[in-house]
C-alpha positions, 0 to 999 in steps of 0.5 A: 688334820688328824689328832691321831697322826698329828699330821695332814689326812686330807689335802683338796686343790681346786676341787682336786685330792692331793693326798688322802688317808685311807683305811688307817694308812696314814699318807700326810708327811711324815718323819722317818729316818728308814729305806731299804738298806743298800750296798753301802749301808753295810756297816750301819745296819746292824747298829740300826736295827739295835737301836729299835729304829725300824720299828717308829711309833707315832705320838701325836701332841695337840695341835694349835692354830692361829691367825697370822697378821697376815690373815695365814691360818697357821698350824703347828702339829708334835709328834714324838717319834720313838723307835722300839729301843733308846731312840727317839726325834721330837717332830714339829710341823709347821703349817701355813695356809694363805688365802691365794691357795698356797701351803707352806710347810717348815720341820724341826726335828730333835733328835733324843737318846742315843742314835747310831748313824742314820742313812737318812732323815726326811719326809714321807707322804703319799700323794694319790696315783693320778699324779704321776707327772713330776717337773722340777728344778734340779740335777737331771734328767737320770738318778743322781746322788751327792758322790757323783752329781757332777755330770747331772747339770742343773736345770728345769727337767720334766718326767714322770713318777714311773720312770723313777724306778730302777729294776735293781737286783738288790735294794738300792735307792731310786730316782734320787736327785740333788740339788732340787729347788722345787718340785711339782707333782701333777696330772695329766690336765697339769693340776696337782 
């Protein structure tokens, strides 16, 4: 973990890099309510620049660990994250480690000032370049969005991270899928 980011700097499974920062680049997960504006944001764009929100600061509170009754190492990382303006979110992550190698990770964000509509809230982290497979359990296999999912069934699909992208004209979103119960990123000897 990080004091500086309040947030995972390095993550190893089974003697593998999951995720690694590098050169001041925060790559754990981190909050943002940001993506390149599509079609459909027309009306909140101007709003969302207004409110300082494209320009996120990251504070980092101390973070504190403990010991479950279970043996779990638990950890619980704040972040204040202010935009440039009135904006601002209270972000806490709560991590769990246990002894049979899984990590569990929960978010409580809290929204603070006065805040224009968001065209999303979420997680952004960067998982290192090798794991460019992807499985899941949701609607698939092609791009689906909560408007028109209906014609995506749910199932368990298998792809890659690459195939995600679509060369639009113009940003939009890409690869999104919904309705995802899990996801799993690896490589190509399945690790990940």
């Amino acid at each position: 973990f990080s004091r500086t980011t309040g947030t995972l700097s390095r993550l190893e499974m089974n003697g593998k890099t999951i995720l690694a920062d590098e050169q001041g680049i925060c790559r754990g997960p981190r909050l943002t309510c940001q993506r390149a504006f599509t079609d459909n944001d027309q009306n909140i764009r101007k709003a969302f620049y207004a409110f300082g929100l494209t320009q996120l600061n990251y504070h980092a509170r101390p973070a504190k660990a403990e010991i479950a009754a279970d043996g779990a190492v638990v950890i619980r990382c704040k972040v204040e994250v202010t935009g440039s303006k009135s904006a601002a979110f209270a972000h806490e992550q709560v991590w769990t480690f246990r002894g049979d190698g899984s990590a569990e990770l929960a978010n409580v964000s809290t929204p603070r000032g006065t805040m224009p509509q968001l065209p999303r809230l979420g997680l952004s982290m960067i998982l290192v370049p090798a794991l460019e497979n992807v499985r899941y359990y949701g609607r698939g296999p092609w791009e689906n969005y909560i408007d028109r999912c209906s014609g995506s069934d749910i199932a368990y699909w298998e792809s890659t991270v690459t195939d995600q992208y679509v060369e639009y004209t113009r940003p939009q979103d890409n690869g999104y899928k919904c309705d995802v119960r899990w996801v799993a990123f690896v490589d190509a000897t399945g690790d990940g």
